[in-house]
N, C-alpha and C positions, 0 to 999 in steps of 0.2 A: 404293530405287527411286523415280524422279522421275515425279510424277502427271503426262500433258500436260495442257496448257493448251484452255482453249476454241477453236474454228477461229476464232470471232467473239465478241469481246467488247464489249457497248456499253455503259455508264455512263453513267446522266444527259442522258440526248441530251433537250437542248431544240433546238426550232423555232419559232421567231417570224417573222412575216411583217410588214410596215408598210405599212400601205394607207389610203386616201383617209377608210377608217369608221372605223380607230382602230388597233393592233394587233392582229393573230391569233396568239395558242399555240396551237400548232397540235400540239405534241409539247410535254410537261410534265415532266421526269423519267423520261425511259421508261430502262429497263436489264434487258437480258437474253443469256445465251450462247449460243452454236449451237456442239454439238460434233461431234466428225470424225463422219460417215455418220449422221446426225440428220435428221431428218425436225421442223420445228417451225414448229404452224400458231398465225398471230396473226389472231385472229378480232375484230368487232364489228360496229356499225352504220355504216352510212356519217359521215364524219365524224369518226371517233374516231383519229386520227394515224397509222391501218397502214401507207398509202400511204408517206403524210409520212417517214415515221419510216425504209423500206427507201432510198427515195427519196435521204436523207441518207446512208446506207452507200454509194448510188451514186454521190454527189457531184453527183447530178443536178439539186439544185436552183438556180434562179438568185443568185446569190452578191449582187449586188446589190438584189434583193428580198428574201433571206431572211436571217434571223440563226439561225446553227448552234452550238450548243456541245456539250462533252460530249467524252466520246473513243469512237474506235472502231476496236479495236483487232483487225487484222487480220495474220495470218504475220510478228508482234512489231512493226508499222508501225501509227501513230495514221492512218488514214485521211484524217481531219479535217484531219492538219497537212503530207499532200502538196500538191505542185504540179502544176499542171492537167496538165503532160508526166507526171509520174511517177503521176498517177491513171490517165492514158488506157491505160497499161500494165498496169493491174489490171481495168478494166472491160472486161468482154467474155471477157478470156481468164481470168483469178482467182477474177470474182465478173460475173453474168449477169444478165439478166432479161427475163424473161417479162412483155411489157407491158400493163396493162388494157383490153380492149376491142379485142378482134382486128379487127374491122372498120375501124377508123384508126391503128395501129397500124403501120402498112408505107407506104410510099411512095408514093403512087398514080403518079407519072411516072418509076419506072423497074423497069426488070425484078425480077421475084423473083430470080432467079439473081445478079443484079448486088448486089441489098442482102446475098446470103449471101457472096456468094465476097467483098467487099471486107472484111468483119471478118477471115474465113480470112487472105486474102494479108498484113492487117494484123499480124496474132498470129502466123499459123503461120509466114510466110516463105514462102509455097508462090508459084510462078509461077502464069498464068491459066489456066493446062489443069488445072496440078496443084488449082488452087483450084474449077474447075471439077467437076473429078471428085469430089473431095472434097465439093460441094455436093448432085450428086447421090446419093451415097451416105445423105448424110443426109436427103435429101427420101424416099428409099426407105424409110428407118428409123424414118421417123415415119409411113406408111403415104399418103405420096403416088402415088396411079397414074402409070404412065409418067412418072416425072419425070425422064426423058432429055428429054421433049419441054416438060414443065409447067414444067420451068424456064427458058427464055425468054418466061414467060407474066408479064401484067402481073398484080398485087396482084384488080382487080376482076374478073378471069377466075375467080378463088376464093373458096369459100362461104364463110360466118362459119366454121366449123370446119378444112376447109383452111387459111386463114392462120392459126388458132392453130396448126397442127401445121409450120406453116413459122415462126413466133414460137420454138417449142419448137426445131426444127432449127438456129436460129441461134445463141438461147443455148446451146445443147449445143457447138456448131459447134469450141470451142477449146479442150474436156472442161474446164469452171470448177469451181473446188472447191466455190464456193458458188454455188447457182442459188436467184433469185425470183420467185416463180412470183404476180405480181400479180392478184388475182382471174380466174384461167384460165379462166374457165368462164361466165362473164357474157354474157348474150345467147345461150345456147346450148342449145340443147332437151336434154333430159334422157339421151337416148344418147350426144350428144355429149360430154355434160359427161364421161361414165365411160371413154369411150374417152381423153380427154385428160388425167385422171387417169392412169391407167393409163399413154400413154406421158410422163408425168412421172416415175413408181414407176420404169419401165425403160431412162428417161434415167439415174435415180439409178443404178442398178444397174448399167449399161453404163459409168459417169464416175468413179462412187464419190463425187459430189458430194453434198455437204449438202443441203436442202432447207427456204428459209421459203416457206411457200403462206399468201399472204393471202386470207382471204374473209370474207365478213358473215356464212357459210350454217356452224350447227355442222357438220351432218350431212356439207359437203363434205370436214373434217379427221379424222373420224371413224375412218375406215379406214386413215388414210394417215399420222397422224403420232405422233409418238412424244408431244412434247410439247406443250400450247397455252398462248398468252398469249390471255389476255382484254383489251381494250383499250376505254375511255370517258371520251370527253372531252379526249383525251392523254395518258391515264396507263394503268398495266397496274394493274387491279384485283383480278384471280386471274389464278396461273401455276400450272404443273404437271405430271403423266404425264397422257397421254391419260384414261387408267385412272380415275385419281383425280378429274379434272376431273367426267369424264361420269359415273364411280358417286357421287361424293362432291361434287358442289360446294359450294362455302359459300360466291358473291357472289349477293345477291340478284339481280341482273343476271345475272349466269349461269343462274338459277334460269327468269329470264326467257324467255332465248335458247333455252335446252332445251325450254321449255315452249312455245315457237312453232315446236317439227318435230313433225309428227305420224309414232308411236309404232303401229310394229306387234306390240311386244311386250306391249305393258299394254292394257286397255279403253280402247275410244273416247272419251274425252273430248265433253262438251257443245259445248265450243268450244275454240282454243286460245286458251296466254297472249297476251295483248295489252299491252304497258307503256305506260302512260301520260301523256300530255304528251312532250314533243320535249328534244332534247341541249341544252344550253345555247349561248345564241347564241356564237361565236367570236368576238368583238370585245368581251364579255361584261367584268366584272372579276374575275379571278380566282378559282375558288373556296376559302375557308378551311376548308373542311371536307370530307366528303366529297360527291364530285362527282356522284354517283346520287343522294346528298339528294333532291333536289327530286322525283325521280319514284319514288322508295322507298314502296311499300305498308305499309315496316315501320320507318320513321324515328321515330328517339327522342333527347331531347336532347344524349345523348352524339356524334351526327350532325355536331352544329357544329363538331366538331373533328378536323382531318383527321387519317384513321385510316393508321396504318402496314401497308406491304406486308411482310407476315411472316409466318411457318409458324405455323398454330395446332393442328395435330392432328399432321402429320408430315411430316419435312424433304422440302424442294422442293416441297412443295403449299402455297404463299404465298397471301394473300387481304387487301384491305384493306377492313376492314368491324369496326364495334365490336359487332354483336351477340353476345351471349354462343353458344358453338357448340351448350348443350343448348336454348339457342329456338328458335336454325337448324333444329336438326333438325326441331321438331316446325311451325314452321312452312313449311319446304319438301315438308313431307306431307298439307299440309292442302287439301282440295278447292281446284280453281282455281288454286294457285298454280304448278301444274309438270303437265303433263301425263302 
């Protein structure tokens, strides 16, 4: 019996940018899969290559400011090694996304109806009535009132929340295998956020598409995905099941990021975690060791040597960290460290 293959395979994707203050890595060796009907959230602090790095699967960065390597291997196609005709073929209808910051994110000088139905007529083939109808169907689905009439309506007629749910309408728009869902939920009050979760879950479920949801917030990946990458600096420092991530972590960073959602199952905490000192500057020189060094509460000289991403307790729960796992344990249960 032949195992498939991952929907999305990426290896080693480096990103460099060259700018006026020096170079930026901006992505270091990132590599990770996304399988058929997966849900996989790639979580960190601002800064740490999430963007960057979906950004690159989209081919959407400026090819003349950036330098890309790596492969990325999509329905047996290096993505990296199309041509701009044979990518526009895949973006939008293939592989989607959901862009950061609904508020500029849409066009302000033309109709909402117009930026939806021109990807349809693009992908589907459909004339302008058929792309038409087809657009309101999906403003309905995503919980737009009357959007027989909302869709001749310009972008700023609509609240922060409306435009993510016409952001979500478009990427679904050509039912893509894979959808990115770039911090969905940014600027958006707390009811907001769960209803546009939620019709992401029901996008998946309606497409049968994949799912990476990028955000900085654990707690927004929590419900919703199967597996997470942790992400700092440009590198993935722990991957894994949901499960394992949230019962079991082993990157002190992770240790961190958990420790800064407040916790209605355990006692209140005095305060939450706080991590200390800032990411390393990006124009920075590389680092040799490991790249949380410098704001690790628990660096030891084995530090200087960068640690490999690898399974230390059980397969597919990777981590790169040299602490031994029986210090892990008893120092991610020690007051303060984890809420």
């Amino acid at each position: 019996m032949t195992v498939p293959g991952p929907l999305l395979d990426v290896r080693d994707l480096r990103v460099s940018f060259h700018t006026d203050a020096g170079t930026v890595a901006a992505v270091d060796g990132v590599s990770f899969r996304l399988a058929e009907d997966e849900v996989l959230g790639i979580v960190g602090e601002s800064g740490s290559g999430k963007s960057v790095s979906m950004m690159s699967v989209m081919r959407l960065l400026d090819e003349r400011g950036a330098e890309v390597s790596g492969s990325i291997e999509f329905g047996g196609r290096d993505l990296l090694r199309l041509s701009q005709r044979e990518m526009r073929s895949v973006r939008g209808s293939q592989i989607a996304m959901v862009f950061q910051d609904p508020m500029s994110s849409l066009n302000p000088v033309y109709r909402v109806g117009w930026q939806l139905t021109e990807q349809i007529r693009e992908h589907e083939q459909l004339g302008t009535a058929g792309a038409r109808d087809r657009a309101i169907e999906l403003l309905s689905s995503v919980g737009i009132p009357e959007a027989e009439r909302r869709i001749d309506d310009y972008p700023h007629q609509f609240s922060g929340g409306m435009r993510q749910r016409v952001m979500i309408a478009m990427a679904l728009s050509c039912r893509p295998r894979v959808l990115i869902a770039d911090e969905p939920t940014t600027a958006l009050d707390v009811t907001i956020q769960a209803q546009i979760l939620e019709l992401i879950e029901a996008g998946r479920t309606q497409t049968g598409a994949s799912v990476v949801l990028i955000t900085h917030d654990m707690g927004v990946v929590a419900g919703i995905a199967d597996r997470i990458l942790v992400m700092y600096a440009g590198r993935v420092i722990e991957q894994g099941p949901t499960r394992a991530v949230f019962g079991d972590p082993l990157h002190p960073y992770t240790w961190s990021l958990l420790g800064a959602i407040p916790r209605l199952d355990r006692p209140r905490p005095r305060r939450l975690t706080a991590i200390p000192g800032a990411p390393p500057a990006p124009t920075g020189p590389p680092a040799t060791g490991c790249v949380f060094a410098p704001r690790c509460p628990h660096r030891f000289e084995r530090c200087d040597q960068l640690p490999p991403l690898a399974a230390k307790r059980e397969p597919g729960h990777l981590d790169a960290c040299h602490l031994p796992l029986e210090v892990r344990a008893s120092l991610r249960e020690s007051p303060g460290r984890v809420a």
